[in-house]
Each structure stands twice: as C-alpha cells, then as structure tokens.
C-alpha positions in Angstrom: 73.7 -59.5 -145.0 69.9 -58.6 -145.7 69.3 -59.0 -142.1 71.9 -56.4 -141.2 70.2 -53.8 -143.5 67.5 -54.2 -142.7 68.6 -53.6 -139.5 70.0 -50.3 -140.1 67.0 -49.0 -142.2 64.7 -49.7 -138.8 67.5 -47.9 -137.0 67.4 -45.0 -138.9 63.3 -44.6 -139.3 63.8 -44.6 -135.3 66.4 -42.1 -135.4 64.0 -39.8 -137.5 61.1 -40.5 -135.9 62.4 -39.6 -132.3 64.3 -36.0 -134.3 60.5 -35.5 -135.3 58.7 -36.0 -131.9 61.1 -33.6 -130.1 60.9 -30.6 -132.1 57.5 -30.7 -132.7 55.1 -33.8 -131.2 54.7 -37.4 -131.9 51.0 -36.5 -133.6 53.0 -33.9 -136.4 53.8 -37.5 -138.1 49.6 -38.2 -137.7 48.5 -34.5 -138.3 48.9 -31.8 -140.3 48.0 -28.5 -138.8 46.0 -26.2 -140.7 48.2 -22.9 -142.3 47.4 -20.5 -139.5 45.3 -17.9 -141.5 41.7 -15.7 -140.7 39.1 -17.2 -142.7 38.0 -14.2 -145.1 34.4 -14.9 -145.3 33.6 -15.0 -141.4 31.6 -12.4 -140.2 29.2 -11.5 -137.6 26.3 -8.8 -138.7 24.5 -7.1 -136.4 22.6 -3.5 -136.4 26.1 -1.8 -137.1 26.9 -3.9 -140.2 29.2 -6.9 -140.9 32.2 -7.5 -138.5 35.2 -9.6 -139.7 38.7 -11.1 -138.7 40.0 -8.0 -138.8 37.4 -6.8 -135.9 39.1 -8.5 -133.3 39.0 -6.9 -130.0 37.9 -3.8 -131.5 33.8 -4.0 -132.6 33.8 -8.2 -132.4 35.2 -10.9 -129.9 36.9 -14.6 -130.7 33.7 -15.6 -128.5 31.1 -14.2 -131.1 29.9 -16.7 -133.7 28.3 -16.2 -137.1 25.2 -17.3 -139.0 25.9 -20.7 -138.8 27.6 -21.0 -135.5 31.0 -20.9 -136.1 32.8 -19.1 -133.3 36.1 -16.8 -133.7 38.1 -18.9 -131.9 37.8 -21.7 -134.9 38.0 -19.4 -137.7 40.2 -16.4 -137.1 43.1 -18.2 -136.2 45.7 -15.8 -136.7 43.5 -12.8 -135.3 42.7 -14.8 -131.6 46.5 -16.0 -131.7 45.0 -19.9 -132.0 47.6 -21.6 -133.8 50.4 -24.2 -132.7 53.4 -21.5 -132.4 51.4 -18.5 -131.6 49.9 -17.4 -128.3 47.1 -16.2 -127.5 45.4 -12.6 -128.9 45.6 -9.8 -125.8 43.2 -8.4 -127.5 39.9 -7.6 -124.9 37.3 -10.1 -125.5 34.2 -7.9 -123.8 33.6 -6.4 -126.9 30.6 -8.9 -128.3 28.9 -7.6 -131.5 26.0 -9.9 -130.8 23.7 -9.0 -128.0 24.8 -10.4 -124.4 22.4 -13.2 -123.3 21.4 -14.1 -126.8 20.3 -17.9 -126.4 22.0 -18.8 -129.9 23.4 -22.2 -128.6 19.5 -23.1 -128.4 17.7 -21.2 -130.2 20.3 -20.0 -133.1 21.2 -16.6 -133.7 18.7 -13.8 -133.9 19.5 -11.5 -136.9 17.0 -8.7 -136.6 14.9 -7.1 -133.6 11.6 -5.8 -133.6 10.9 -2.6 -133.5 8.1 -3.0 -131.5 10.0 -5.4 -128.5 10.4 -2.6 -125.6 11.6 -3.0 -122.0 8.8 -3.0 -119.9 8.3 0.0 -118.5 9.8 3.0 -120.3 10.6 2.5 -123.9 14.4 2.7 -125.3 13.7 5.1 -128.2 16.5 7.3 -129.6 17.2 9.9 -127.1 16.4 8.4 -123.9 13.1 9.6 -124.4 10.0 7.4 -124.7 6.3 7.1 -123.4 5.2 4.9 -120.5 4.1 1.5 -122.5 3.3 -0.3 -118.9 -0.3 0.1 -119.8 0.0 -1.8 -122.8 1.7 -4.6 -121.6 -0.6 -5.2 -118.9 -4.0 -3.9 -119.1 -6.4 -3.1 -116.5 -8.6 -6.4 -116.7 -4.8 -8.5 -116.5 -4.5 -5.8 -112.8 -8.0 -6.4 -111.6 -7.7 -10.7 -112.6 -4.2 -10.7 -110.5 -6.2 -8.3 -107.8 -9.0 -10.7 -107.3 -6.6 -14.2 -107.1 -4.6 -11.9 -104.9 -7.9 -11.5 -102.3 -8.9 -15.5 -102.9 -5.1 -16.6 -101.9 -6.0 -14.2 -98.4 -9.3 -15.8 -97.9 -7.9 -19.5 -98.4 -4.8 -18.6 -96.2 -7.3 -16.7 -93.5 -9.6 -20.2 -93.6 -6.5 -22.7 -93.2 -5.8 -20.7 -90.1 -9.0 -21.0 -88.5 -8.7 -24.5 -89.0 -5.4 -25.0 -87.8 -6.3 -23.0 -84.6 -3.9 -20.0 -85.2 -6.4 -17.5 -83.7 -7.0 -15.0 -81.2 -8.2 -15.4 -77.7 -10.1 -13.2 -75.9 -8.0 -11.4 -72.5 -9.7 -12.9 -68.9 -9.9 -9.1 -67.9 -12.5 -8.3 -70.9 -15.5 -6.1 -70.0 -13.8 -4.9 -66.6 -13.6 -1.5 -65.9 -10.4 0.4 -67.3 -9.8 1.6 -64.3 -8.5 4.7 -62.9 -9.4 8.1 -64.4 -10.2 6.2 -67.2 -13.4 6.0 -69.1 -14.6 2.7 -71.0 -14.0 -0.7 -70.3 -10.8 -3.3 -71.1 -11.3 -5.2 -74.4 -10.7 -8.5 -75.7 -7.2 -7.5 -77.4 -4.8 -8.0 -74.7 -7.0 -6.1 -72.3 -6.9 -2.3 -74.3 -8.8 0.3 -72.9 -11.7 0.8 -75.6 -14.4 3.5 -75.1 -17.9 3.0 -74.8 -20.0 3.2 -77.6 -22.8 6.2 -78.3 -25.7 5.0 -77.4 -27.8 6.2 -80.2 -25.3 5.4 -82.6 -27.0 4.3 -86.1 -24.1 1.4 -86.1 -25.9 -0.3 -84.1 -28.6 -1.3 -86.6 -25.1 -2.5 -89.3 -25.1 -6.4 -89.3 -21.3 -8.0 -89.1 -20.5 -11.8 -89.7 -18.7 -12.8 -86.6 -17.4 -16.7 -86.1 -18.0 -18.7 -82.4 -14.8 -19.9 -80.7 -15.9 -23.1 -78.3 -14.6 -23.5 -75.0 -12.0 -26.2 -76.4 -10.5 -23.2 -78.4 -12.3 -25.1 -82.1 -14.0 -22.9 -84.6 -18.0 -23.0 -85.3 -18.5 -23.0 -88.8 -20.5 -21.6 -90.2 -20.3 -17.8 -89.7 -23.4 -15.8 -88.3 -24.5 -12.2 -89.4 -25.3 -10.2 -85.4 -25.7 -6.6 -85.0 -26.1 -5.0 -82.3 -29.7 -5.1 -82.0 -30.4 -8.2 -82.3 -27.8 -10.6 -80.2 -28.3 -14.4 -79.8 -29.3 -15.5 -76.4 -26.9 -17.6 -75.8 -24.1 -14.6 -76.4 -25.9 -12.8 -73.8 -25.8 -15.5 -71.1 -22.5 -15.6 -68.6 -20.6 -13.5 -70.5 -20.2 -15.3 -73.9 -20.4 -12.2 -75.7 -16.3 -12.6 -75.9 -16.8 -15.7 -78.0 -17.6 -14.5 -80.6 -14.9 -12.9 -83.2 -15.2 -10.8 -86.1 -14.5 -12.5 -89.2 -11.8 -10.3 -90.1 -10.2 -10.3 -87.2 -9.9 -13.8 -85.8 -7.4 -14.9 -87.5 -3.8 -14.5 -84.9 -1.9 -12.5 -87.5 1.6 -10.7 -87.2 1.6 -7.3 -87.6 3.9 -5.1 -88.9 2.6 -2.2 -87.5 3.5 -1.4 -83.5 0.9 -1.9 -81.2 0.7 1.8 -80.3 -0.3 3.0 -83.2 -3.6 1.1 -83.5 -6.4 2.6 -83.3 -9.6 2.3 -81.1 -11.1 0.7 -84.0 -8.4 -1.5 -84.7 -9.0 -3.3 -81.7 -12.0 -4.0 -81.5 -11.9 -8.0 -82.6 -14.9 -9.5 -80.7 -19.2 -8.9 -80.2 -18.1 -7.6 -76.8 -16.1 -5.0 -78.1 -18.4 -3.8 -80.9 -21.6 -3.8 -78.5 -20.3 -3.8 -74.6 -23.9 -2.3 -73.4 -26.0 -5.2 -74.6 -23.2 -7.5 -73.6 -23.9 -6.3 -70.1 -20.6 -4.1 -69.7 -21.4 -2.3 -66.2 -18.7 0.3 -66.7 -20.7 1.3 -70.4 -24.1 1.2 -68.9 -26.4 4.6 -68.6 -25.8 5.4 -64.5 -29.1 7.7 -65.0 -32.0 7.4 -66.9 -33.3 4.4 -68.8 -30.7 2.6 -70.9 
C-alpha cells in the first residue's frame, strides 16, 4: 500500500513538473526572473544633464552605460523591451548621450572635457568660429626637427642606392655633336641636346662634389670637390670626363615629372656636361681665336 502512494505522489510531481516546462521552461522551476521594471536611479550625465530610463531612444540609447558601467540593456528592462514576455524596444538606438568612440570599456567613462582639448586645426568654439591653433600644437622648432630627419631619411636612402648600384649611366653618344642645325653637343642623360657653356662664365670658378663611376659600374667613395678650372688629369684623359656624376644627380631616380619639361639644367648629371670645353668637346670649342 505505501508503495502504491508513493507511487502516485512521484506520478503527479511529474505531471506538474512537465505542465510547468511547457508553458514557461524547465529553468522557471531553477530561476526566478527579475519583475521587469527600469531601474529609477540609472542615468547617464553628460554636458546636457542627466539622462534616464525614460530617455530611451529619444536623448539616450540601451547601449549607453553609466558611471559605473552598467549598460541600458541590464537596467532599463522594460524601456529596451528586455524581459522574458516582451520584445524588443523599436526605439532607434543611434542616439548615444556619451560621446561616440569614448574608450570606457578601458579606460572608464570620461565625465567632463576640457576646455582647452581642440581639433587640430581650427577650433570648435560656439559659432563655428574659431582661430587657427595649428601653431600651437606644433611649433616651428617640432617643423624644422621633422624637416631636417626628413633630409637625413633622403641622404641615407640616396647612399643605399649608390651602394646597391641603382644609378645612372652616362649615354655612348656623350660629347658628340647634336647634329643638324643644332648648336651644342649630346649629353650624358639619354643623349639630350645641351648647349655649350659661356666661356667667360664666373661658374666656372664654383666647386661641385661629383662621385667616380668605375668601369665595372661600382661607386668610388669618397666624393671629390672639381670645378671647372681645375679638373683631375685622369678626367681629362680618353674621355673619362663622363665618369664622373654629380652628387645630386647620380642616383637613378623616377621622376614624376615628364621628360620634356626638364630643363637644360636639369640635365646636366655628369663633369662632361657641366664643363664640355675642358673635357675636350670639339663641337663647344672656340673655331677662332684662342680658347
């Protein structure tokens, strides 16, 4: 007899247990959900005041969190439709009251803003108005400091070229005539037509480092100061003049700018350009006269 009721009291524990699970979970027996209510004391502050529950979608968003973290989504239940037989709020979650980007999951929440923290560039004062604060954030000494790494990263770069061999050659047709009705004599930069020099020119006394490519295409360090006046012997002997390369020019760069548009200047790149009538140029040389 005690068997059998104790066989219909397990029975009906069963019966209500399984009545339970289907209308509303097994975990209902384990847990009792919280009433679904806003939490009264939440808020977010920020520069236009204290935003609450009530806030929702209008000046605040379930994803904002307050002072100590705790987002919308955990405390206004009723307001972001987070309950067990709600659904979720429609209401548009863009509207943040803190600022976008704030690093408050690392850093916590920043509750005031400086006055003096400005956009570089043009400051956000009240109007759209505003001086020009780029000076203050970077001074001239901070410019000529980045100016001056700037130039050493170009002279580093310029000397791993030379040693990697990415330079320029002089063209076999340098120191010919142009050719022609032409006047002048062809170059070492892919054979341009240069003009000859004046003779009495007072550049000719101006001293420029040039560096000596070897037959085997190698660079000779170091570099060596010639002027026009005064050019080695060896330059002078079978044509060797068009070994040696500006400093500033050596180097085999890619230009930007069309070939073209350069200048008579531009290419002159080796001692035979600068100084074709005591290289021996015979187109350059005085027909009359003494030289």
């Amino acid at each position: 007899m005690c068997k059998l009721l104790f066989l219909l009291f397990v029975l009906m524990i069963l019966y209500l247990i399984q009545n339970k699970c289907e209308k509303e979970g097994f975990f209902s027996l384990l847990y009792k959900p919280k009433a679904c209510n806003d939490d009264p004391e939440w808020f977010v502050e920020n520069k236009d005041g204290k935003h609450y529950c009530g806030h929702i979608g209008k000046s605040v968003s379930c994803y904002d969190r307050d002072v100590v973290g705790r987002e919308g989504w955990e405390q206004c239940l009723k307001s972001c439709g987070n309950c067990v037989d709600t659904k979720v709020s429609k209401a548009p979650m863009g509207v943040l009251a803190g600022f976008s980007g704030d690093p408050y999951e690392d850093f916590g929440v920043v509750l005031h803003m400086s006055e003096d923290r400005q956009w570089v560039g043009k400051t956000a004062s009240e109007g759209g108005g505003g001086d020009d604060i780029r000076g203050y954030v970077m001074g001239e000494e901070q410019g000529e400091d980045i100016s001056n790494l700037t130039d050493r990263m170009d002279s580093v770069e310029d000397i791993f070229d030379m040693i990697t061999g990415n330079v320029k050659t002089c063209s076999s047709d340098a120191g010919k005539g142009c050719g022609g009705d032409k006047k002048g004599f062809k170059g070492c930069d892919d054979g341009a037509c240069l003009s000859c020099p004046n003779a009495k020119s007072k550049s000719k006394d101006n001293s420029r480092t040039y560096i000596k490519q070897t037959s085997d295409g190698s660079i000779q360090f170091p570099g060596v100061e010639i002027s026009c006046k005064k050019i080695p012997d060896d330059a002078k002997k079978g044509g060797s003049c068009k070994d040696y390369f500006l400093f500033d020019k050596i180097i085999d760069k890619d230009e930007d700018k069309p070939k073209d548009q350069d200048t008579d200047k531009d290419k002159r790149i080796s001692l035979l350009d600068m100084c074709p009538m005591e290289c021996g140029v015979q187109s350059c040389q005085i027909k009359t006269g003494s030289k």
